[in-house]
C-alpha positions as CSV (number, residue, x, y, z in Angstrom):
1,X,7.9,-61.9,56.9
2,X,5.4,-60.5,59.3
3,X,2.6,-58.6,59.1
4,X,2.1,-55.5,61.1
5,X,-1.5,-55.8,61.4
6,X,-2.4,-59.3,61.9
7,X,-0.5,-62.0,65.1
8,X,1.7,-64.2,63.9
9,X,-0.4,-66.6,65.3
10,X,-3.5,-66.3,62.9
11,X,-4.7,-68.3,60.5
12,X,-2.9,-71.4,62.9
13,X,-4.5,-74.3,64.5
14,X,-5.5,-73.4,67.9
15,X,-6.0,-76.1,70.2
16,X,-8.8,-74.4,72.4
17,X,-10.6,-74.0,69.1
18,X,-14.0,-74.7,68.7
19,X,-14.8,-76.4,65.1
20,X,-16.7,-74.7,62.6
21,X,-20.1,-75.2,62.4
22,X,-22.6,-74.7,59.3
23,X,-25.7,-72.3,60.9
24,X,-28.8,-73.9,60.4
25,X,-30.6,-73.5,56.9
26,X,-34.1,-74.9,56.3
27,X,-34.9,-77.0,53.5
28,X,-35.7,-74.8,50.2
29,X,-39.4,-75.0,49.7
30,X,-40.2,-73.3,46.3
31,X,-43.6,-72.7,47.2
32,X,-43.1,-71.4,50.8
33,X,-43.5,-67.7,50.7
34,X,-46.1,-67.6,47.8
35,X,-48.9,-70.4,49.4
36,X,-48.6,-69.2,53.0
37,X,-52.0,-69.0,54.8
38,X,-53.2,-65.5,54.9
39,X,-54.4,-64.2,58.4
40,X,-58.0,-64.3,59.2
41,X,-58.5,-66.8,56.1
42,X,-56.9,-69.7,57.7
43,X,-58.0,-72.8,55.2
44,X,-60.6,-69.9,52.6
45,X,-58.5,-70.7,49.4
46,X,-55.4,-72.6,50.6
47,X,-57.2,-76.2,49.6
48,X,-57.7,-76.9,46.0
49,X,-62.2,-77.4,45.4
50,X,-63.8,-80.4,44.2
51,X,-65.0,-78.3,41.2
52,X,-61.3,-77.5,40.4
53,X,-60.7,-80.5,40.8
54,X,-63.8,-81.5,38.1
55,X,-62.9,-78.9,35.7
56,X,-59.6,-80.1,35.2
57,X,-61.4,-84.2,35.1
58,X,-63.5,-82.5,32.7
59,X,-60.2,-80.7,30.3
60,X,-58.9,-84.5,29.9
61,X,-62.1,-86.4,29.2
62,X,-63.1,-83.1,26.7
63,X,-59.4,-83.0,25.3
64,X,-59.3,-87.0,24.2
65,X,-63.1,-86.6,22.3
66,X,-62.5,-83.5,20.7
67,X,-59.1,-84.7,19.2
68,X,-60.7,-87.7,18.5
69,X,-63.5,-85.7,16.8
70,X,-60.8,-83.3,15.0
71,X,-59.4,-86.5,13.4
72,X,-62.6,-88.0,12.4
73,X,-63.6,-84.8,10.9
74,X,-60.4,-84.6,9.1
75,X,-61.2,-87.6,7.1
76,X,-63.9,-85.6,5.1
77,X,-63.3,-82.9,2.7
78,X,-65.8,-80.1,4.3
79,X,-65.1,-81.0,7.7
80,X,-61.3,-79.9,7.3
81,X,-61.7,-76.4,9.2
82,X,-63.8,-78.2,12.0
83,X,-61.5,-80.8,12.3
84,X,-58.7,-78.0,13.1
85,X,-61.0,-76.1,15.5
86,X,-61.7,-79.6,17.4
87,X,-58.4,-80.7,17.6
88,X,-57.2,-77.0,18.9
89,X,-59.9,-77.3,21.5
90,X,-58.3,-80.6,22.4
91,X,-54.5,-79.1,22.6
92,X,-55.7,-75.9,24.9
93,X,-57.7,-78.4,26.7
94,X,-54.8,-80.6,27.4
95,X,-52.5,-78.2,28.5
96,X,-54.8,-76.6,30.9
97,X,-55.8,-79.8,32.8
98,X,-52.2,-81.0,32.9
99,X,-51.1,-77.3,34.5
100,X,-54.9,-77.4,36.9
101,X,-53.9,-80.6,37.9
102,X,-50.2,-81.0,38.6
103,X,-48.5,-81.1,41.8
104,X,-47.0,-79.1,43.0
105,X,-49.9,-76.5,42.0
106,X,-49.1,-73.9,39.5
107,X,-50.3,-70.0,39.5
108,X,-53.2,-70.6,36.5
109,X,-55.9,-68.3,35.8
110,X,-59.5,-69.4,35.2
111,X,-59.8,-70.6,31.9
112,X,-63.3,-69.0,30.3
113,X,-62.0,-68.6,26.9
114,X,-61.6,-71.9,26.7
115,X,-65.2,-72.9,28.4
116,X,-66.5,-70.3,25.6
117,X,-64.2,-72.7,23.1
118,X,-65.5,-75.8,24.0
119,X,-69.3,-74.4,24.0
120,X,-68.8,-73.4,20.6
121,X,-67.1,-76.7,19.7
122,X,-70.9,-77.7,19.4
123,X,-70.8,-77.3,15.8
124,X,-68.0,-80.2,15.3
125,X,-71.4,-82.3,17.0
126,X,-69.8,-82.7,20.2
127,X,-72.2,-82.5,23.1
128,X,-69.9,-83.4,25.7
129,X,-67.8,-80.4,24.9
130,X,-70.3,-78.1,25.4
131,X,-71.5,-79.7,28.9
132,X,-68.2,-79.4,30.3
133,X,-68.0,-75.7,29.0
134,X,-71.6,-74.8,30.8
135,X,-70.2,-77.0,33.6
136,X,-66.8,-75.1,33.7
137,X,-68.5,-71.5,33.5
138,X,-70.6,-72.4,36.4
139,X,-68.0,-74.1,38.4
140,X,-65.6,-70.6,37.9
141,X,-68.0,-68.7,39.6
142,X,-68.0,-70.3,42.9
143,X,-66.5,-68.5,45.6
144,X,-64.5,-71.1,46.9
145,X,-63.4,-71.8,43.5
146,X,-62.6,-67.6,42.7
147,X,-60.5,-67.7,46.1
148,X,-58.6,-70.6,45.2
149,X,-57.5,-69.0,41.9
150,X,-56.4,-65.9,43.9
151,X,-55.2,-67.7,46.0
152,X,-52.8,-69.9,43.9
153,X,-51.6,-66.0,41.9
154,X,-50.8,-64.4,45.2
155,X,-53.9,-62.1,44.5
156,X,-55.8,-60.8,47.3
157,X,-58.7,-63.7,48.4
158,X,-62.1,-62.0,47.9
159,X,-63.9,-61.6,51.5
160,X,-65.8,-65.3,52.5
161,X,-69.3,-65.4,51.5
162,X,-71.3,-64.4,54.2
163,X,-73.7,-66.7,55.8
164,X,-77.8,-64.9,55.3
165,X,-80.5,-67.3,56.7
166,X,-83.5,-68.0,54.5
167,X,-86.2,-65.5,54.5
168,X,-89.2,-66.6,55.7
């Protein structure tokens, strides 16, 4: 049986054949497209900040003494609701450092509320928490910090701070 259309050659082994060959594909990067450098900001975002870098040092340390705190304070009979409060300040504290500070980076927003959380987490007695939230607010409104942020959502970077010499 033959078919009209096609040779009855095709589909056969032709010696003068060339083999087939796969086209090139690059390797999948996940994060290719999304973390590209944008023009005219060659490194202004693209590098994670020391501060990010201490606010998410600063999530840990603040997320083992306030659970620490919430259990001590769950010992006593008044302390029950601040016991809960501390240790919930520890939980959003843990999972924020552990998404600020993984690799490969993750799209995360800055955190205030919780900076505003761990200020208030004063009332449990825990200084430290409320230095790292002061420390944290601060550190969010750096501008190399506010680019890297947009930078990391695929937001547009805010302009570099311009340079203006010291009056005299």
């Amino acid at each position: 049986m033959s078919d009209p259309q096609r040779p009855d050659e095709y589909g056969r082994y032709q010696p003068d054949q060339q083999p087939y060959q796969q086209p090139y594909q690059p390797p999948y990067q996940p994060y290719q497209i999304q973390y590209q450098a944008t023009p005219g900001y060659p490194a202004y975002g693209a590098t994670k900040p020391d501060a990010v870098l201490a606010i998410g040092i600063m999530a840990i340390v603040d997320a083992v003494l306030s659970g620490l705190s919430g259990i001590v304070w769950l010992f006593t009979i008044c302390g029950i609701p601040l016991g809960i409060y501390s240790i919930a300040v520890a939980i959003l504290a843990g999972m924020y450092a552990y998404k600020l500070l993984g690799n490969p980076p993750q799209p995360v927003q800055p955190n205030k509320t919780l900076a505003i959380m761990q200020i208030v987490n004063i009332i449990t007695g825990n200084i430290f928490s409320m230095v790292f939230g002061i420390v944290s607010l601060v550190f969010y409104n750096q501008p190399n910090v506010q680019a890297y942020f947009a930078y990391r959502n695929g937001q547009p970077l805010p302009p570099p701070p311009q340079y203006q010499p010291p009056q005299f």
